[in-house]
N, C-alpha and C positions, 0 to 999 in steps of 0.2 A: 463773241459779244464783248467791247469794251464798257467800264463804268469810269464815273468819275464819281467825284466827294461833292455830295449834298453837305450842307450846315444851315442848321439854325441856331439862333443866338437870339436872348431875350434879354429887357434889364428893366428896374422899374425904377420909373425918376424917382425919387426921394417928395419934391413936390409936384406938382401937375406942370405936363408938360410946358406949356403957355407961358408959365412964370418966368421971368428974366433972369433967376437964377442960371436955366438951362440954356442961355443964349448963347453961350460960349461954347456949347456943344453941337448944338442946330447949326452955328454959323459955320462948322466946320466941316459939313455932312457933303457938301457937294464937291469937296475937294477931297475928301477922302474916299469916295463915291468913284471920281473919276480916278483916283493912285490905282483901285481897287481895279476897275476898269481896263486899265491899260497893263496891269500887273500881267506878267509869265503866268498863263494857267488860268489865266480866270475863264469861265465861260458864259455864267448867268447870274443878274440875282433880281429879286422883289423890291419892286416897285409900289406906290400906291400912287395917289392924282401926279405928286408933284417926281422931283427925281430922287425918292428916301421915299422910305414903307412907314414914317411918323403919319400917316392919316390911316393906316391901318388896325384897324381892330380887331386882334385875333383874340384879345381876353376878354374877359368882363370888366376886369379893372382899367379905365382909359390911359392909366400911367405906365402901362407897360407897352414897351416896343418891341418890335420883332425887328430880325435881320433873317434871311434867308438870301442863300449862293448856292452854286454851285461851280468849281473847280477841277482844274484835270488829275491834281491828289493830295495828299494828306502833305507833302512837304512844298509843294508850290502853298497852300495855302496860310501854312506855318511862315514860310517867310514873309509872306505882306502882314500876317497879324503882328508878328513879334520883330521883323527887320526895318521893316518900314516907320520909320520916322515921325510920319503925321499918324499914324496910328498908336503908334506907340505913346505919342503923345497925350490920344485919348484916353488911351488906359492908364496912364500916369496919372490921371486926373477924375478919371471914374466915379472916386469915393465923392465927389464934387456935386455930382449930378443923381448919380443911380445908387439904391440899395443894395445891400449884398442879397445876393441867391443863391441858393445849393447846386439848384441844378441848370441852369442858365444856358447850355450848351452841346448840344450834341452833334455829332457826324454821322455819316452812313454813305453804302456805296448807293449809285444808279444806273441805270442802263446811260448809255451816252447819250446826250439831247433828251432825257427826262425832265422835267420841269416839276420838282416838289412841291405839293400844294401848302398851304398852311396847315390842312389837319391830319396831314402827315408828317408833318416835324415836329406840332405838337405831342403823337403818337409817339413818335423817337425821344423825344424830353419824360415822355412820362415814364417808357419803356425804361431811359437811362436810369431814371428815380426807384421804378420796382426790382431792377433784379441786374443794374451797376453795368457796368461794358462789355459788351458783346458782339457779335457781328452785327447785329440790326440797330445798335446806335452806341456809339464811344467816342473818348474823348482823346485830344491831343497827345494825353501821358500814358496811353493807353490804345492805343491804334490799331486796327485787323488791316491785314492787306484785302485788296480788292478782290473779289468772287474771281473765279477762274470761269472760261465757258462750261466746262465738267457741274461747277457747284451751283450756279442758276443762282436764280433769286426767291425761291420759294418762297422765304421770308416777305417779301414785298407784295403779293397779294394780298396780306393781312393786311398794309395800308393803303390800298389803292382806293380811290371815292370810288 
């Protein structure tokens, strides 16, 4: 069996989405959208109506966004976050838009052509938050390589709907 790297990634605007402060970051979503797209490695990510998961609601609080991918591994995905240019850009500018959060991001492997739901990355976010990096969800400075066919995914039944 091959995996690849699931991620999600959350941020909470500072004000509500809407506001025109955040224009500057909405306007740049569909071009980074498509870098992300056409990037070495990429395989999937979440969508909601438009082409950006900003209409999705996975919290209660409507200020927070989700991102969820998935990627062929942990260094393909590492280059488009931190190589790429218009992303990098984003993050240049973050404190701009979004609050700080502790735990904002997590990884974990998949079967290949799994498709993460949302409240299974939220499961990995909270995972990361009770008991820090581990096979079942870690972060960039802190990486597990990918399950062997030997080690299965036991682990992932716990999140499956």
């Amino acid at each position: 069996m091959q995996f690849q790297l699931a991620e999600i990634n959350i941020a909470t605007f500072r004000v509500p989405m809407s506001d025109p402060v955040n224009a500057g970051f909405i306007a740049q979503l569909d071009r980074v959208n498509a870098l992300a797209e056409s990037a070495p490695g990429f395989v999937w990510r979440l969508t909601g109506e438009g082409n950006n998961a900003l209409n999705i609601r996975a919290f209660d609080n409507p200020n927070i966004a989700i991102n969820m991918s998935t990627w062929k591994d942990v260094d393909v995905l590492m280059r488009f976050v931190y190589r790429s240019e218009a992303h990098r850009e984003i993050m240049r500018r973050r404190k701009e838009w979004f609050d700080r959060m502790e735990f904002h991001l997590a990884l974990w492997w998949v079967p290949a052509g799994h498709r993460p739901t949302i409240a299974e990355g939220k499961a990995r976010l909270d995972m990361l938050s009770r008991v820090g990096p581990s096979p079942d969800a870690f972060l960039f400075n802190k990486p597990f390589p990918a399950p062997t066919a030997d080690d299965g995914l036991e682990h992932d039944r716990v999140f499956a709907d």
